[in-house]
C-alpha positions, 0 to 999 in steps of 0.5 A, spaced: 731 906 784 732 901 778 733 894 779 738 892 784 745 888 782 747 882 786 753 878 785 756 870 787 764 869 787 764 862 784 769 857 783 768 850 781 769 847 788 764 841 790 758 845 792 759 851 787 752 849 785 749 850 792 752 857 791 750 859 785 743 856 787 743 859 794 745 866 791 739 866 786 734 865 791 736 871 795 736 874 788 730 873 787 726 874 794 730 881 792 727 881 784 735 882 783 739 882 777 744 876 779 752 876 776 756 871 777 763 872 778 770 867 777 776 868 778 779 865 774 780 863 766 775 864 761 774 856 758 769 854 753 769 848 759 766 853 764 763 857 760 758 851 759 758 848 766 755 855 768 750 855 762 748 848 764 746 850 771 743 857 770 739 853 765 737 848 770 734 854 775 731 859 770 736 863 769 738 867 762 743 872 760 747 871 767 753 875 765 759 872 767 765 877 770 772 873 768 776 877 773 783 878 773 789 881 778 794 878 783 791 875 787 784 871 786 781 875 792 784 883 788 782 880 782 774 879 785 774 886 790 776 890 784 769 887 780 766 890 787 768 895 786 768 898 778 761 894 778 758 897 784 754 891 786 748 891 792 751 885 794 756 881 793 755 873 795 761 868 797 760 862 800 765 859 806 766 851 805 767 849 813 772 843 814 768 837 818 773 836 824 771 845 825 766 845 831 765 852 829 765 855 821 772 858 822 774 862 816 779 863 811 783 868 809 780 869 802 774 870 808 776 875 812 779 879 806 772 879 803 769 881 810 774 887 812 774 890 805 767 887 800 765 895 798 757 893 798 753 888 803 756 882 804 752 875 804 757 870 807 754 863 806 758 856 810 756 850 807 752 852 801 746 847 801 742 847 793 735 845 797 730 850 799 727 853 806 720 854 806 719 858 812 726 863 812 727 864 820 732 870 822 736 873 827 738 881 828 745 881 832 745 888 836 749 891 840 744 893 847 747 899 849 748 902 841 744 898 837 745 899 829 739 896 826 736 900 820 740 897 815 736 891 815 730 893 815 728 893 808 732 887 806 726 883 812 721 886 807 724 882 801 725 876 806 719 875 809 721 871 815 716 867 819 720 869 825 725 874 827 730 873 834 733 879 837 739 878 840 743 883 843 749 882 846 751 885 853 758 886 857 760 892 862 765 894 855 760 895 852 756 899 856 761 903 858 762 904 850 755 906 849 753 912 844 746 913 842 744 915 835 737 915 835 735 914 842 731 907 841 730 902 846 731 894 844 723 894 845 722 900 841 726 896 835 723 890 837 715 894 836 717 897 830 720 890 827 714 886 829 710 891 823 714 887 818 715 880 821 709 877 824 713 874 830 718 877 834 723 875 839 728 879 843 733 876 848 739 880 850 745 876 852 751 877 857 758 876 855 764 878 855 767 874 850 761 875 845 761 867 843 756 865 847 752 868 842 754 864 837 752 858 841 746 860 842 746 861 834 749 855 833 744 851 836 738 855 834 740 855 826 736 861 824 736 861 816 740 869 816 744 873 820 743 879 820 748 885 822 749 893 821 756 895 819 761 901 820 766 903 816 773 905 819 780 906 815 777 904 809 775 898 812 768 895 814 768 894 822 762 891 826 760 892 833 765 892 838 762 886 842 761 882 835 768 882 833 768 874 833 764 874 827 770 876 822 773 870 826 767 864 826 760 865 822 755 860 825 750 861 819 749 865 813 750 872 815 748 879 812 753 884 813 749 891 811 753 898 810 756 900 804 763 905 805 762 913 805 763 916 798 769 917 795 772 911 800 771 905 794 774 909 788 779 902 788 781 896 792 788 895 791 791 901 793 786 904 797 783 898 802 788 894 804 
């Protein structure tokens, strides 16, 4: 397998820097390849304002994807699509009156259709976390959680929190894929992270999980993805995340082949 290939959506709004910054620590946790992604008009001004701040962190040769289509978010899908990113990074700028960081429409959009693993980002900081904490979110009765695997042996985390969500719906919707208990997974994960936690929560709404995130912070979020009708689907009872993300939050799941031929015609 070569090296992978990640990339940041950018614009130039007040925390551009803290995207770009938060998006080459990841990338260098991964010993990834880090792109950058504008949508927007190629200037000797912005040309300059990147190199500026890919000097500042180390950086040389980032290839800059000047990306072009009807709207700023077809414009950036169709580079995920025709480049094939492991990953995409776009940070979410919640508004300070917001108790909880509701996303966007350009959000959602890239939520739904991104044909690679998502990293969604609210409130992109430029400093560093030392110890990075994360949380696994599961459905409890059909948990997806592989995906994540190998991105926490990149991460390192000092801890890992299990939260798996509960509900009489879910149950009743349950379908078992490999046969695993949560304390099986928990087992299995506690070989790569040296402290792990599980918690499993009933809700039939599904925020209360997000209170119980809110209020813990862990440094990533973490959850396996489907894909449904050319659109990228979570567990049934994790369907708020579309609407509220409560902190950086992987999505893992890339489509089946053949689905992301093209984000304009096909995704939408």
């Amino acid at each position: 397998m070569g090296q992978l290939h990640f990339a940041v959506a950018s614009t130039f709004s007040p925390r551009f820097r803290g995207v770009i910054m938060e998006a080459d620590r990841v990338a260098r946790l991964f010993n990834a390849r880090l792109s950058v992604l504008h949508a927007g008009e190629k200037t000797p001004e912005k040309i300059k304002t990147f190199a500026d701040i890919f000097a500042d962190m180390g950086r040389k040769d980032v290839e800059i994807f000047w990306c072009e289509g009807s709207t700023s978010v077809e414009a950036l899908l169709d580079a995920a699509s025709s480049e094939e990113f492991d990953l995409f990074i776009a940070g979410t700028i919640p508004r300070a009156e917001d108790h909880r960081n509701f996303t966007g429409s350009i959000v959602r959009e890239l939520f739904t259709r991104t044909p690679c693993d998502l990293l969604l980002i609210p409130d992109p900081k430029e400093d560093v976390h030392e110890e990075i904490s994360v949380c696994l979110l599961l459905e409890a009765h059909s948990p997806r959680w592989r995906a994540a695997e190998e991105s926490l042996r990149h991460l390192k985390p000092a801890k890992l929190s299990i939260l798996a969500a509960d509900s009489p719906f879910a149950m009743a919707k349950s379908r078992t894929s490999e046969g695993e208990t949560l304390e099986e997974i928990a087992e299995r994960l506690g070989e790569v992270v040296p402290e792990v936690d599980l918690q499993v929560v009933k809700s039939n709404t599904g925020f209360l999980l997000c209170d119980i995130l809110q209020s813990s912070e862990p440094d990533f979020i973490m959850v396996e993805s489907e894909w449904k009708n050319r659109h990228r689907v979570v567990p049934i009872h994790l369907g708020w995340l579309e609407q509220v993300i409560p902190g950086r939050l992987f999505l893992f799941g890339k489509p089946p082949r053949g689905v992301k031929e093209t984000t304009t015609l096909g995704l939408a």
